[in-house]
C-alpha positions, 0 to 999 in steps of 0.5 A: 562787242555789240548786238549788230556787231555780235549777229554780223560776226556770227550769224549772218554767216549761217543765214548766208549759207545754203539758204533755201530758195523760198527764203527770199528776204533774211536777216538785216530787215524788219522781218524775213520774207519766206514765198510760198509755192503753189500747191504747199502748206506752211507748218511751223513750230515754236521752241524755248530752252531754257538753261537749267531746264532744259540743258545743265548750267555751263553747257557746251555751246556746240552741244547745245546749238545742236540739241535746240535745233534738233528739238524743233526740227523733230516737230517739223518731222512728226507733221512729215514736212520738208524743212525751210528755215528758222529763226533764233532767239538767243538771250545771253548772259554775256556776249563771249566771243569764244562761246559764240564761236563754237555756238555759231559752229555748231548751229552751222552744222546742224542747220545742215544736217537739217536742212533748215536755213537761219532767216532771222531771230533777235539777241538779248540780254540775260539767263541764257534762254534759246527760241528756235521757230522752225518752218517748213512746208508741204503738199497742200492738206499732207500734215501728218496730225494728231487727231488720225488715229483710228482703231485698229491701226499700229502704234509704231515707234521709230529709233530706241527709246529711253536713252537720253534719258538714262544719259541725264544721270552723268551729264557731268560725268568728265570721263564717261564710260564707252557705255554712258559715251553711247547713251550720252550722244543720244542726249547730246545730239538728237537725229529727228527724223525729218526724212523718215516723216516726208516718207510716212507721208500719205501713209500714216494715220497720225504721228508725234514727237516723242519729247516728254515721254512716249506714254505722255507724247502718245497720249496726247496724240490718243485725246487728239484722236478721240481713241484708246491705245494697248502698247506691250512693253515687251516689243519697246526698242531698247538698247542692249547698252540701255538694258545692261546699265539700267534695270530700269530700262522700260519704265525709261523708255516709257517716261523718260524725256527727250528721246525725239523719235516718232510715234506714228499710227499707221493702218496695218495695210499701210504699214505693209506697203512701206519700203523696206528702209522706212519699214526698219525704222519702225518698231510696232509697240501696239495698236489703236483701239476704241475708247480713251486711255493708254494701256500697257501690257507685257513685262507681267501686266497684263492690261494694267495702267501704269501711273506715272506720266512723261515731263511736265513742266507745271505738272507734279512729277 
């Protein structure tokens, strides 16, 4: 089978499927056409995972359709924006019609569930390595950013933390215990919160995927805001299934990759006003204060710094 014959089979199919209204031009010319709406912003998002890296060798395809949608889709839900399309960049190492199959399947899926329509991509050959950039849109200046934060607002963190990380100890386990089955879904099919974002919109002072780790993603978010942050351990969601088979459950929780829930900062009147479905989505861990630096109470810390840091792909870890 080759290229055109591989992208006609199995991708043109989702281009075609549910595409979004200002997708007026997909794949089959020399670039995608996307229309901008009066009033809007386009915000859009790059994203490459690489087999070894950032998934185990012999992945299941559909898993992984899902996963590397979902990664850049978080970024979309962090800036509170409404999803549109993405591209692909597949780069394959043989262009296997059962593997596409089921790849191609669970793309399917998930580019529903997110709501984002495939415009265009490029297929290669080589180490599997996947590409995804993500666009999306919304209200002229109504980014949810980095750089908002300001003292005194809450640190609010969405969903349980620490999971898919602790999920990376068996992902070959063959007959997973329902325990490890929990905290494996999280791993292999991560629900980035686009809806919760588009709510937090006009109320947030600043938000981040968690992605790295929340003390590295919040981190990030405190440099960009040119302010300090105090977290308390002890008010971390965490899972009961978490707890139970890791004692090590809040350093996960405070290190562990690819969780891809948000961390947003709100002012406490804001948070106040947010309906009560919004609301429960969020657990407050802290709050903003001046100066530079995470700080990190609880747990019998009391102001103390811990040292360890999130993934870093160049970094010592």
């Amino acid at each position: 089978m080759g290229e055109f014959e591989l992208i006609r089979r199995y991708f043109f199919p989702l281009a075609d499927a549910g595409r979004h209204p200002d997708i007026v031009l997909g794949p089959g010319d020399d670039c995608a056409v996307q229309r901008l709406r009066e009033g809007v912003d386009l915000v859009f998002s790059v994203d490459t995972l690489v087999e070894g890296v950032h998934f185990p060798q012999h992945y299941a395809p559909e898993k992984l359709a899902w996963r590397g949608l979902a990664v850049a889709a978080s970024d979309l839900a962090a800036m509170g924006a409404d999803p549109v399309c993405f591209t692909l960049a597949i780069t394959l190492p043989e262009a296997s019609p059962v593997w596409l199959q089921d790849f191609s399947t669970g793309l399917a899926a998930a580019s529903r569930q997110f709501g984002l329509s495939l415009a265009g991509g490029d297929t290669t050959r080589g180490p599997l390595t996947l590409t995804l950039q993500v666009h999306g849109t919304v209200p002229r200046g109504g980014e949810i950013r980095r750089s908002g934060a300001k003292p005194g607002d809450l640190i609010c963190v969405s969903g349980t933390l620490g999971n898919a990380g602790a999920a990376l100890e068996f992902l070959d386990e063959g007959s997973p215990t329902p325990a490890q089955a929990e905290l494996l879904s999280h791993y292999h099919a991560p629900q980035p919160g686009i809806a919760l974002g588009q709510a937090l919109r006009g109320s947030a002072s600043a938000a981040v995927d968690i992605s790295d780790g929340l003390a590295a993603d919040l981190g990030h978010l405190l440099e960009e805001s040119g302010v300090g942050g105090t977290i308390n351990v002890d008010c971390l969601p965490i899972s009961d299934t978490l707890i139970a088979l890791r004692p090590d459950a809040i350093d996960l929780a405070l290190y562990a990759g690819d969780d891809y829930q948000l961390c947003v900062t709100l002012p406490e009147s804001s948070y106040e006003k947010l309906e009560g479905t919004v609301r429960d989505q969020l657990t407050a861990i802290g709050r903003i204060t001046a100066g530079s630096g995470l700080s990190v109470e609880g747990a019998g810390q009391p102001g103390s710094e811990r040292r360890r840091q999130g993934y870093d792909h160049f970094g010592s870890q």
